[in-house]
C-alpha positions in Angstrom: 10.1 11.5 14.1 8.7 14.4 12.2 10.8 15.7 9.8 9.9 19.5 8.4 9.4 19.7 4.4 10.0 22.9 2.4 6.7 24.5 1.3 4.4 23.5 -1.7 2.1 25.6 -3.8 -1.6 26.4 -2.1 -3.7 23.7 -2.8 -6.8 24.6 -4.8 -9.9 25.1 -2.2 -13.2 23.0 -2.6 -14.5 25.6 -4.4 -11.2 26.3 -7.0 -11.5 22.4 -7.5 -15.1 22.2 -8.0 -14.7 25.0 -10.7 -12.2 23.4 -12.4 -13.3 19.6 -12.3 -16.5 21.2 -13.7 -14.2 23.0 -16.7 -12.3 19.6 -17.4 -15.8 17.5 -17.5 -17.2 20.2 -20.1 -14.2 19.5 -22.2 -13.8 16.3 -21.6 -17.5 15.2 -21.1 -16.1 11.1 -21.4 -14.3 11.4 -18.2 -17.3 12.1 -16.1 -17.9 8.6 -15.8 -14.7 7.3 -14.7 -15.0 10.0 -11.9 -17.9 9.2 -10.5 -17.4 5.4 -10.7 -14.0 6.4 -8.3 -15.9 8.5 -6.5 -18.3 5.5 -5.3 -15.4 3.1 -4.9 -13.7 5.9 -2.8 -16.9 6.4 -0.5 -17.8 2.7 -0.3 -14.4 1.5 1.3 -13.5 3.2 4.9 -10.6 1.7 5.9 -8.4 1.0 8.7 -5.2 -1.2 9.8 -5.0 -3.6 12.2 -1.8 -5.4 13.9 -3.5 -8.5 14.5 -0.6 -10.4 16.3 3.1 -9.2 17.6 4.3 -12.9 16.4 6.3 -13.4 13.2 7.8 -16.9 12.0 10.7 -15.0 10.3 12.9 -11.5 10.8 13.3 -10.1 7.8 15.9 -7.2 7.2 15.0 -4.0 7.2 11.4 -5.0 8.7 10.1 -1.2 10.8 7.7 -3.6 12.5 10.5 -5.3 14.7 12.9 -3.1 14.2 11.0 -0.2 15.5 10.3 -2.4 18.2 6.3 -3.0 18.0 6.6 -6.8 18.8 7.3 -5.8 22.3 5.5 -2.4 22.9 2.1 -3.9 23.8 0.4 -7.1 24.5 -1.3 -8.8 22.1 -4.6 -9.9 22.4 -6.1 -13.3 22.1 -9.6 -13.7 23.3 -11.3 -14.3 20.0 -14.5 -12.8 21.4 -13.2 -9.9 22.4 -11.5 -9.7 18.8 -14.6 -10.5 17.7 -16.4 -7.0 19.3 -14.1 -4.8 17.9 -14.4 -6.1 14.7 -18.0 -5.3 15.1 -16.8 -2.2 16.4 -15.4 -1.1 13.8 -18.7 -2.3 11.7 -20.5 -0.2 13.4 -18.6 3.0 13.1 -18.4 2.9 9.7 -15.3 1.2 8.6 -15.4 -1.0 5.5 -11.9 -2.2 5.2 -9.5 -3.6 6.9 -5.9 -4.5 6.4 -4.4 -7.1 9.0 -0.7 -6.9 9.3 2.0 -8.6 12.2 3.6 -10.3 12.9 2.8 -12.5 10.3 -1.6 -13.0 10.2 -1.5 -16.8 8.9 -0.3 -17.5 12.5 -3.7 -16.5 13.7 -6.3 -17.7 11.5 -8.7 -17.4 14.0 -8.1 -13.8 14.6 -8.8 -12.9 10.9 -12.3 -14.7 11.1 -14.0 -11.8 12.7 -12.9 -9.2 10.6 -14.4 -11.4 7.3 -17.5 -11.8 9.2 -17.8 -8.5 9.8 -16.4 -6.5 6.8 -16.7 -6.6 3.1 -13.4 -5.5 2.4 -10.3 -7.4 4.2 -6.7 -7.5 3.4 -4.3 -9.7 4.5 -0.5 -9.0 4.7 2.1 -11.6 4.7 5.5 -13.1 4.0 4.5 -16.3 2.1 6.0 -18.6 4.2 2.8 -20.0 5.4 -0.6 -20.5 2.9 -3.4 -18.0 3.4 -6.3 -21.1 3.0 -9.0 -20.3 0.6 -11.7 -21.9 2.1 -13.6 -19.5 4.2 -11.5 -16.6 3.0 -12.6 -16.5 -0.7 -13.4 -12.8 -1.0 -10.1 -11.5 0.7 -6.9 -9.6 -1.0 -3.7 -10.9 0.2 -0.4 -8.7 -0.1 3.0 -11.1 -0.4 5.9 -9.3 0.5 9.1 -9.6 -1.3 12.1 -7.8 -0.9 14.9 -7.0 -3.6 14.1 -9.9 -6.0 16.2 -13.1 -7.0 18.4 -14.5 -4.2 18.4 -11.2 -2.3 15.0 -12.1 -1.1 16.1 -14.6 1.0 19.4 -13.0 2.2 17.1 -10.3 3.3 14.0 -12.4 4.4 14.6 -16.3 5.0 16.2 -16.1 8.6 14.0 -17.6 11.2 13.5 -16.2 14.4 16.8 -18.3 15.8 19.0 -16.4 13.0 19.3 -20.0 11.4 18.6 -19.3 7.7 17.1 -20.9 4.9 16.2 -20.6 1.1 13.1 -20.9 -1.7 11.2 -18.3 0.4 9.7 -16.6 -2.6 9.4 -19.8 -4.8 7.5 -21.0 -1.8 4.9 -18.3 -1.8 4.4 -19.1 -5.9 3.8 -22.4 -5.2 0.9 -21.3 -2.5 -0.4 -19.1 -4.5 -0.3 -20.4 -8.1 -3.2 -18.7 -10.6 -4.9 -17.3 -7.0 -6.6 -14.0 -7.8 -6.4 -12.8 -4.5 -2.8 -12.0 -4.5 -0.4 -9.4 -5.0 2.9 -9.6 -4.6 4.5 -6.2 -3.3 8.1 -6.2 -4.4 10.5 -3.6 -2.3 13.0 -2.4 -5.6 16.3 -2.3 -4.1 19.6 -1.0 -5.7 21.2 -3.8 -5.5 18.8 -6.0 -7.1 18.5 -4.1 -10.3 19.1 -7.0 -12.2 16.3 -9.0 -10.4 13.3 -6.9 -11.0 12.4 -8.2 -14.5 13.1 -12.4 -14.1 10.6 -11.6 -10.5 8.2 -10.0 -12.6 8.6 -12.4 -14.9 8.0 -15.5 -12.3 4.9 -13.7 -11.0 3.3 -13.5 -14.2 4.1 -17.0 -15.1 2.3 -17.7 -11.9 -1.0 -15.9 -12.8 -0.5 -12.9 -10.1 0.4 -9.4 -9.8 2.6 -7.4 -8.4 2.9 -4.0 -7.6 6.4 -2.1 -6.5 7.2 -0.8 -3.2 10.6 0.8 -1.9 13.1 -1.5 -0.1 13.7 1.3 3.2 16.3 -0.6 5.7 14.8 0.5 9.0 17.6 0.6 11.5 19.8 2.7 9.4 21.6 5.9 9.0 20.2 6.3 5.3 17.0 3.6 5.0 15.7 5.7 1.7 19.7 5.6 -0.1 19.8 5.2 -3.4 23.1 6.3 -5.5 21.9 6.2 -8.8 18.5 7.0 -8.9 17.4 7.4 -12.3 19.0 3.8 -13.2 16.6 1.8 -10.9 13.9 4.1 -11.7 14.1 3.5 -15.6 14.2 -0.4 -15.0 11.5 -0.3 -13.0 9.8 2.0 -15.7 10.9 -0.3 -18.7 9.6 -3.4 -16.6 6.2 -1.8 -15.6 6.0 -1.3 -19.4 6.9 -4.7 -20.6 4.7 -6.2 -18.1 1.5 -3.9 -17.8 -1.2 -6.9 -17.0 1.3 -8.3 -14.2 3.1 -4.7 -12.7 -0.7 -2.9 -11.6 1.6 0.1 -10.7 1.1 3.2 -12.3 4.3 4.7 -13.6 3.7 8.5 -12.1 3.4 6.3 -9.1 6.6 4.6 -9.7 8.3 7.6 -10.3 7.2 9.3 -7.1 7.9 6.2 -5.1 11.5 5.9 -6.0 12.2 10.0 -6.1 9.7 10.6 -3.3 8.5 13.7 -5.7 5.4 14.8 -7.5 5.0 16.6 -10.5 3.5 19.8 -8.4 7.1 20.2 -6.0 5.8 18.2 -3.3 8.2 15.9 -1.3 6.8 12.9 0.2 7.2 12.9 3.9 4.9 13.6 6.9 3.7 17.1 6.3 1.4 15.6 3.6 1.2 11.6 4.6 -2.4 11.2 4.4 -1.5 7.4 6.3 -2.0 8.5 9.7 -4.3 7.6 12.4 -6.4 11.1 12.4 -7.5 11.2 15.9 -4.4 10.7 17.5 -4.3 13.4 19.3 -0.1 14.5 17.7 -1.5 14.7 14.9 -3.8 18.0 15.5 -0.9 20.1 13.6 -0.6 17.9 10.4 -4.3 17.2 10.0 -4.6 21.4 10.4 -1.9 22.0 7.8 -4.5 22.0 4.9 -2.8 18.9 3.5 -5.5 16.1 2.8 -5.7 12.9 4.9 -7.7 9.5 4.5 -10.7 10.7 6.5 -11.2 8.5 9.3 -7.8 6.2 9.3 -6.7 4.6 12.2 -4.2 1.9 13.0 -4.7 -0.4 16.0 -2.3 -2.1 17.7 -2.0 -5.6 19.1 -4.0 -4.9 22.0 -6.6 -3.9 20.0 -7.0 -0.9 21.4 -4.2 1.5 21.5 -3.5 4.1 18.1 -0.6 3.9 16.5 0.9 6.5 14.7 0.4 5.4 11.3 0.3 2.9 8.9 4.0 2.0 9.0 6.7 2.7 11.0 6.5 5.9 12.3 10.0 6.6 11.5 9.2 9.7 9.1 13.2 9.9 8.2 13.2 6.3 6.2 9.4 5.9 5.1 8.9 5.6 1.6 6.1 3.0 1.9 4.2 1.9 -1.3 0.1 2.0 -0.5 1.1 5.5 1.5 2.6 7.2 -1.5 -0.5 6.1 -3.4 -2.9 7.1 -1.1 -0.7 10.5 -1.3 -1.2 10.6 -4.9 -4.7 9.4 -4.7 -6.1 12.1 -2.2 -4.4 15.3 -4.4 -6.7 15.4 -7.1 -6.9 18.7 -7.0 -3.3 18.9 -7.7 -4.1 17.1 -11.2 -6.5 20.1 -11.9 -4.0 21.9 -13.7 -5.5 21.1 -17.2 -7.3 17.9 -18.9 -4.7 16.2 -19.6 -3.1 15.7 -16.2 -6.8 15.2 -14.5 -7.2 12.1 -17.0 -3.5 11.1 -15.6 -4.6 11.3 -11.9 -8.2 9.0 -12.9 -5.6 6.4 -14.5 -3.6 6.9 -11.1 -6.5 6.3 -9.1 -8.1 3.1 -11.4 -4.4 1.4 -11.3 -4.4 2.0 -6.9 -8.1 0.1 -7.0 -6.5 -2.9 -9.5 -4.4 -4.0 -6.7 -7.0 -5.6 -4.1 -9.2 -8.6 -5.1 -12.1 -7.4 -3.5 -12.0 -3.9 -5.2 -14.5 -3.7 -8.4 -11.3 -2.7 -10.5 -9.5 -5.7 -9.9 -8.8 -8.1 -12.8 -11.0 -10.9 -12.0 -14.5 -8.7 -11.8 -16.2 -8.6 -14.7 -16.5 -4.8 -15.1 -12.8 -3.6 -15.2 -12.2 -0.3 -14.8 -10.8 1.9 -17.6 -7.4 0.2 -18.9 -4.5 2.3 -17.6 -2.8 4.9 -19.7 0.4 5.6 -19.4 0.7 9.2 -19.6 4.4 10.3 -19.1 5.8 14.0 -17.4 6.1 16.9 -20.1 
């Protein structure tokens, strides 16, 4: 499960990055704004992850969460007022945010009452298949999934749970979701549908939402992060992202780490520095030690509402190459971005385009005080 990385360079202490934030904010004395602004978003939203059912209406290839199993490992729970106290629960200690994943979440509507009534900040993920209703649910982000793009969505995702299998599954999720700001569509880039990524983007901004990319990893494999020609899907997605910058919210330093699973500083993305991880789980005493930052306070529940689970995904290390994990990743290295003005004002574009994703952020599209527009600031 945890696979070791070659080293990095030291990170920068508190003090090193205090010193230096403080040098960048002299020269750049425009930025200070933008920082504090993400600092108060960053404070403001504690978040968590929830598996709020084991049930699914379709099975998906590639999908960790039954591959790996999870539909089985514990037993769901259904008492809504029991779901109902750990929602407060989770109020009470703190958390802000959570995001509510299967299974698939539109199976239990009920279930995702309690964590609106209780929390500002709710996210729901889902395949599309079945409409997220509005009413009730206004303030909420929703996350579509989409794998591949064009017809390889449904080869890879419209097979219901008999094997039988079906088409339009995307086109069905436009048609729910037409001009709604609350969704995003998060679109695993697959090799082989390079030639899909820009008429998907192209739907999805015709339909009023946006998308941000993710990496299509086929759990269940001997090579789930295989790519043979790297820098081919990486420039489409680049020349996409660019083409489309009001639809594709994803950063392109983002895009290039999610698809090379680098950063600009020699770090390789993997579990020595996933920040994704449910801190107190007690395994994790070595990797939250390592110096490495981590989202302070994560956890993710499972179905039972009550056991940990490892992290935010799979657990699978080896074939992990999830999209809001690499972010976070990127997100929580700021001191990494230290190394002169230039690259901090990089990181604070980084950061803004993360916040852009989630309706209820105050960077998203549809506030009325948008963050900073992204820059696009490319590698020397």
């Amino acid at each position: 499960m945890v696979i070791p990385l070659p080293l990095t360079p030291r990170p920068l202490t508190r003090a090193e990055a205090k010193a230096r934030t403080a040098a960048v904010l002299t020269d750049r004395p425009d930025l200070a704004a933008r920082l504090r602004r993400l600092r108060h978003t960053g404070r403001a939203v504690r978040s968590c992850e929830v598996h709020l059912t084991n049930a699914c209406n379709i099975r998906c290839k590639g999908c960790w969460y039954f591959e790996g199993g999870f539909d089985t490992a514990l037993h769901e729970l259904s008492d809504i007022g029991r779901i109902r106290a750990f929602a407060q629960g989770l109020k009470d200690d703190g958390v802000t945010q959570a995001t509510l994943i299967g299974g698939e979440p539109t199976l239990v509507l009920r279930r995702v009452e309690p964590f609106v009534e209780a929390l500002p900040y709710v996210t729901i993920s889902t395949n599309g298949l079945r409409k997220m209703p509005s009413e009730g649910f206004e303030h909420i982000a929703i996350a579509v999934s989409l794998f591949g793009g064009g017809p390889l969505d449904d080869d890879l995702r419209a097979i219901r749970v008999n094997g039988s299998t079906f088409t339009g599954l995307f086109d069905t999720a436009l048609r729910h979701y037409k001009d709604d700001p609350r969704v995003m569509f998060i679109f695993a880039l697959s090799e082989a549908g390079l030639a899909h990524i820009e008429p998907t983007v192209r739907k999805i901004a015709d339909n009023g939402n946006i998308v941000t990319f993710n990496f299509y990893s086929e759990h269940g494999t001997e090579t789930p992060l295989k790519i043979i020609d790297e820098s081919r899907v990486l420039d489409e997605a680049l020349r996409v992202q660019e083409r489309y910058p009001q639809t594709v919210v994803s950063h392109p330093y983002f895009i290039r780490t999610l698809i090379t699973g680098t950063s600009h500083w020699g770090g390789t993305f993997g579990y020595d520095v996933c920040p994704s991880i449910s801190v107190d789980l007690p395994e994790h005493e070595e990797r939250v030690g390592n110096g490495n930052p981590v989202i302070p306070g994560f956890a993710v529940w499972g179905a039972d509402y009550r056991t940990l689970q490892f992290c935010c995904t799979s657990g699978d290390c080896h074939g992990c190459r999830d999209s809001q994990t690499v972010y976070s990743w990127l997100v929580v290295n700021s001191p990494r971005f230290l190394e002169s003005t230039r690259r901090f004002e990089e990181w604070l574009d980084i950061a803004e385009s993360y916040w852009r994703q989630w309706h209820w952020s105050p960077y998203h599209a549809s506030k009325q005080h948008e963050a900073h527009p992204t820059r696009q600031v490319r590698d020397d």
